[in-house]
C-alpha positions, -999 to 999 in steps of 0.1 A, spaced: 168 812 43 132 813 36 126 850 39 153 856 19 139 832 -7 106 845 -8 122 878 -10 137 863 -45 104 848 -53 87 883 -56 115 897 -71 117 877 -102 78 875 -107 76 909 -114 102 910 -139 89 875 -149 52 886 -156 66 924 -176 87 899 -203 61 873 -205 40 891 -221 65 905 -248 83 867 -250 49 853 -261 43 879 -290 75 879 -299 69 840 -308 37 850 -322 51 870 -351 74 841 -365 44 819 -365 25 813 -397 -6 823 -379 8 850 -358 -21 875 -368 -52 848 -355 -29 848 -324 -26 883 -320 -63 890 -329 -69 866 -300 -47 888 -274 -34 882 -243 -59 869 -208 -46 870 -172 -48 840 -157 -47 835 -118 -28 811 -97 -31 804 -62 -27 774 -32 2 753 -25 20 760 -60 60 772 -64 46 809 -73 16 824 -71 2 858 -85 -19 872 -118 3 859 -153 -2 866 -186 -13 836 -207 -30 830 -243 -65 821 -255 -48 789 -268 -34 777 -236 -50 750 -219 -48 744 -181 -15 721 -182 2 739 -212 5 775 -190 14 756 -155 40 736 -174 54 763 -190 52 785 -158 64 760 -137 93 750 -160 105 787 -167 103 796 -130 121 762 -118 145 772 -145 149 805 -135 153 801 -100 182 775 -104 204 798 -118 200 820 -91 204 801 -63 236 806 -44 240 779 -24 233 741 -17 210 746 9 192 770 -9 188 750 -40 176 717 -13 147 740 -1 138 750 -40 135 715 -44 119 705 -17 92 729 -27 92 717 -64 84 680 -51 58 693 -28 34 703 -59 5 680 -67 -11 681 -99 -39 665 -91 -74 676 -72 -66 709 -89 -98 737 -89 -101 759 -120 -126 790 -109 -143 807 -136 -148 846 -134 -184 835 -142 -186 812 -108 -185 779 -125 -160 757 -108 -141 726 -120 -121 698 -98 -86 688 -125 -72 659 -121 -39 669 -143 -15 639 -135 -47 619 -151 -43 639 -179 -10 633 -185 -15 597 -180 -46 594 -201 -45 623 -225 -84 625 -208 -91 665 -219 -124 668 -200 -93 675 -172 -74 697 -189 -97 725 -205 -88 756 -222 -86 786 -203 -107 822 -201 -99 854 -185 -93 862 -151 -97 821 -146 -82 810 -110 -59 779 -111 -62 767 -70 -38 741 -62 -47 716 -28 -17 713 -3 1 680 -6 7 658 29 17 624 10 25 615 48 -9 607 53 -31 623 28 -18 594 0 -23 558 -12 9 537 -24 3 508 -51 34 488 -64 37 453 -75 28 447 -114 23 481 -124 50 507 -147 50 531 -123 49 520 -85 46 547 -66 29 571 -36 6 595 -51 -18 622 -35 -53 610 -26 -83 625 -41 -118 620 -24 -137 600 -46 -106 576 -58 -114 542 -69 -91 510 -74 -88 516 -117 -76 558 -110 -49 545 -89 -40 517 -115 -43 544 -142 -21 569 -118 4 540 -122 5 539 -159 -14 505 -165 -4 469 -156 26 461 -163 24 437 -195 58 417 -185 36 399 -160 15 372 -166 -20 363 -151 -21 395 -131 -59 389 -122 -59 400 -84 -51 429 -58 -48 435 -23 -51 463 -2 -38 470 33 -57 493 53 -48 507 85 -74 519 115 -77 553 125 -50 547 153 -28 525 136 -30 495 156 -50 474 135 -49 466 95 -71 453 75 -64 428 42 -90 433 10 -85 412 -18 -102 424 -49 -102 415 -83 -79 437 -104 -112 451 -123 -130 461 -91 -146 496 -89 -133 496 -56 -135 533 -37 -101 539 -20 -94 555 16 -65 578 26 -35 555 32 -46 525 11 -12 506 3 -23 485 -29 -5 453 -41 -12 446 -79 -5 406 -72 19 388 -95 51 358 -97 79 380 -99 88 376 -137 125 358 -138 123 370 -178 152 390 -168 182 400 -186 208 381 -168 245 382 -185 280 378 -181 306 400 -192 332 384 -214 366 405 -218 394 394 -236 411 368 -259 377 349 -267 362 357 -303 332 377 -297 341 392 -263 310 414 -247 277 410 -228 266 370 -231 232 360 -221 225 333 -196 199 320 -175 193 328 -141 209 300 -121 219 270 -149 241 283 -177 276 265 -170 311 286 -175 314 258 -206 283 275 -221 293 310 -221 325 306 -234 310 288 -264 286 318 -267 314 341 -266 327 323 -300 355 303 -277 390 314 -270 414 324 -297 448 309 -301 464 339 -279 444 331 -246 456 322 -212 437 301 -197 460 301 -170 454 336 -161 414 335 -165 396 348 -135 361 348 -129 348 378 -106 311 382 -89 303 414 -107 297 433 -68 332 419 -61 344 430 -97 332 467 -92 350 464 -58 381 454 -68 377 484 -106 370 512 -73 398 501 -50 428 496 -75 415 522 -97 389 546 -82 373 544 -111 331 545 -114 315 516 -133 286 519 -149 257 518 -133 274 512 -102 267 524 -67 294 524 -51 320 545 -43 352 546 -25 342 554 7 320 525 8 345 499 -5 367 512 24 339 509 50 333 477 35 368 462 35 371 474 70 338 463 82 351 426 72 386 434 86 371 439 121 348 407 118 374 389 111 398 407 140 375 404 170 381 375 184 418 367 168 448 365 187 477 382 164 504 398 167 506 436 153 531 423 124 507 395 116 479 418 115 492 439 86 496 406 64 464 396 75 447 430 67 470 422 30 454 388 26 418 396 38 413 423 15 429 404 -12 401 373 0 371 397 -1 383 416 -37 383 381 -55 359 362 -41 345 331 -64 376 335 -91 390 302 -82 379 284 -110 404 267 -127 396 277 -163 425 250 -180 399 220 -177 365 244 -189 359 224 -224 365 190 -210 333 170 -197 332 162 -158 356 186 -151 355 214 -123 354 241 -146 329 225 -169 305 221 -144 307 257 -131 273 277 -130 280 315 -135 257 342 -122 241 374 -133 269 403 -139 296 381 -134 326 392 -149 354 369 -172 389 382 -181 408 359 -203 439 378 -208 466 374 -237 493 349 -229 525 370 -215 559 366 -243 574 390 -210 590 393 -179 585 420 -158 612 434 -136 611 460 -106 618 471 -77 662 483 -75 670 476 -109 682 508 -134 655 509 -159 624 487 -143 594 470 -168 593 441 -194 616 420 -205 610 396 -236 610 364 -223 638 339 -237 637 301 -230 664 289 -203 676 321 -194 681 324 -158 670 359 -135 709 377 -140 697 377 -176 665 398 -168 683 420 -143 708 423 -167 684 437 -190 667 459 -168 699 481 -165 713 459 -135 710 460 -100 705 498 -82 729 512 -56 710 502 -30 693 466 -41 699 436 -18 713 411 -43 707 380 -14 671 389 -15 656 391 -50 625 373 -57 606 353 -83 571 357 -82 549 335 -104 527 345 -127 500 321 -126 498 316 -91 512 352 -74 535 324 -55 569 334 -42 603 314 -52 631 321 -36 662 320 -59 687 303 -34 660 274 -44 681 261 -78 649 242 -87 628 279 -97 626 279 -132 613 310 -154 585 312 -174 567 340 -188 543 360 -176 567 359 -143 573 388 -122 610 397 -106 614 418 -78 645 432 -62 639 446 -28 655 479 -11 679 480 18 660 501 42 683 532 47 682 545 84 692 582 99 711 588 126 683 593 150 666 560 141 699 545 157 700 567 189 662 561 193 673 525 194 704 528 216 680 551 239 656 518 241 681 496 251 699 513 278 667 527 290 660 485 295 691 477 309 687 511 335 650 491 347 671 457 348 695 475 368 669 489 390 654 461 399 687 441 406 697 471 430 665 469 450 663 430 454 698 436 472 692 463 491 657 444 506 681 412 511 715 426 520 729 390 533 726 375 499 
């Protein structure tokens, strides 16, 4: 793979370094000083060390140091990427790309002078002494990168935590810099500390600095920029639904009540169930969007694989130590999964406006998720029925009516067995119980005779003589062992 990739490499700089040349006076001519640029010419510029190519490119007068690797760098990755053939292929261009450092760069002057570039710090700083222009037959040298132990790590209140190379001659304010300044959302941020490990490993030592210190780093310095994690956070609830000004509302972390946000949200219009309402934890929410749906949230991790490990994962916690039957383990595995999708949605929403209550007093959480639907003017009817789906609902009419409706029973329904299954609750009436009563939003389901083949049958029969053949057995023996009885 390598060989094969260098072999590409090679390739591609030859053609690369013939229309470089032509591509950059060719951009000269439509410029407005294209004849100062062409006066100038064309230098050759060198570049060698741990970089993605290296070789003799054409470059301008005008370039500085970062504006020809940049562009090199960015026409090569470029190029290469649409040439690759394969993932692994396009892993080990990678891998190479993230293996440049930018920093502790030498620039080599045909005249012997010699410069150590710190371009990351130019990029951070806009500092040019780093970044000069460059001269023909210059030599860009770039240092090999081991950020497994030739590094220094600083997180905590900085913009950009990171691991970055280490330069001889670092101090406590480069790496700060490297990190793109403290991080302003923090208050008070006055004071640092840095682990140090020995030479073997075994021991480490604690500095505590202040953040100002012209403190000179060592390989494997892991800083700590010290600071109260800032709870100035943008916690929020979703709101969807029959509320007024559904969307994002914003809370606080741990005290705004389920009262609160549904006065933010402008309260519920005159079409809301409150009935319905469900509150989901917005992990439990994406959960339940991936499983029913297999549909990506945004900014959401998961996927379905991982909900099923998940769900499975519980299952088997749960399973270890039980003692059910097969047949109850399949309405278990039902209700379970139907336990861990909904988890903290039984809040009972009716009460929410009414002091003291439940509902009133509920605390809701960062990315929670509230669905007030629409009340339901329906009935919805499936299962062995001619035309299946919703019914409008009529006061006092009694399930015949809906079934009715639907196109009446199918050829294969069983009439004795049709369900009512509540709305509101998901609970299951039986309709031999003459109290049920109908009320929309209610769900009627006619079950299906199970239709068996003839082999299902003889399978059967085959089990049942093959039982009475043992029993036989058995009887045989016992008499033949005691023939006087």
């Amino acid at each position: 793979m390598k060989s094969f990739l260098h072999f590409k490499k090679v390739v591609f700089i030859f053609f690369f370094s013939l229309s470089s040349v032509f591509a950059q006076f060719s951009s000269q001519s439509s410029n407005s000083n294209s004849d100062q640029l062409y006066t100038a010419g064309a230098i050759s510029v060198t570049i060698g060390g741990n970089f993605i190519v290296t070789g003799s490119f054409p470059a301008l007068v005008t370039d500085r140091v970062d504006q020809f690797v940049t562009r090199l760098y960015n026409q090569i990755q470029s190029k290469l990427y649409s040439e690759t053939i394969g993932l692994l292929e396009k892993k080990e261009l990678e891998k190479e790309l993230e293996g440049i450092s930018f920093r502790n760069v030498t620039l080599k002057r045909k005249s012997g002078e010699e410069f150590k570039l710190d371009l990351l710090k130019f990029r951070r700083t806009g500092d040019f002494s780093q970044n000069p222009y460059l001269k023909n037959d210059d030599v860009i040298i770039f240092a090999p990168t081991d950020l497994k132990r030739n590094f220094f790590d600083i997180d905590g209140a900085v913009n950009n935590p990171g691991k970055f190379s280490f330069v001889d001659g670092d101090k406590l304010l480069d790496a700060i810099t490297l990190a793109n300044g403290l991080n302003k959302a923090y208050e008070n941020v006055d004071s640092v500390e840095i682990n140090r490990l020995s030479y073997n490993g075994e021991d480490m030592q604690t500095i505590k600095l202040s953040v100002n210190s012209d403190f000179k780093l060592q390989r494997g310095d892991r800083i700590t920029v010290v600071a109260d994690e800032t709870q100035r956070k943008d916690f929020k609830v979703t709101v969807f639904g029959e509320v007024n000004f559904p969307g994002n509302i914003p809370i606080t972390k741990n005290s705004t009540t389920l009262t609160e946000v549904i006065k933010k949200a402008g309260g519920i219009t005159g079409n809301a169930s409150l009935q319905r309402a469900k509150l989901f934890t917005g992990n439990n929410f994406n959960l339940l969007v991936k499983k029913l749906y297999n549909v990506d949230l945004k900014d959401t991790p998961l996927d379905t694989a991982m909900v099923d490990r998940f769900l499975k994962l519980d299952e088997l916690m749960m399973n270890r130590m039980d003692g059910l039957t097969r047949e109850e383990k399949e309405y278990f595995s039902v209700d379970n999964e139907v336990r861990i999708l909904t988890d903290g949605t039984s809040v009972n929403f009716i009460d929410y406006d009414k002091p003291g209550s439940e509902a009133s007093q509920f605390y809701v959480h960062n990315n929670d998720i509230i669905i007030i639907p629409a009340k339901s003017k329906t009935i919805q009817v499936f299962g062995q029925v001619t035309n299946p789906g919703r019914i409008n609902y009529v006061e006092g009419k009694d399930i015949n009516y809906y079934i009715d409706k639907a196109g009446g029973l199918g050829q294969y329904a069983i009439d004795d067995e049709i369900t009512l299954i509540k709305g509101e609750s998901r609970r299951w009436v039986s309709i031999e119980d003459e109290s049920y009563k109908i009320e929309p939003g209610d769900y009627i389901w006619v079950p299906r005779e199970i239709i068996r083949g003839f082999n299902y049958y003889l399978q059967q029969v085959a089990t049942y003589l093959g039982i009475v053949a043992s029993a036989a057995t058995v009887v045989l023996l016992l008499l033949k062992l005691n023939p006087n009885n």
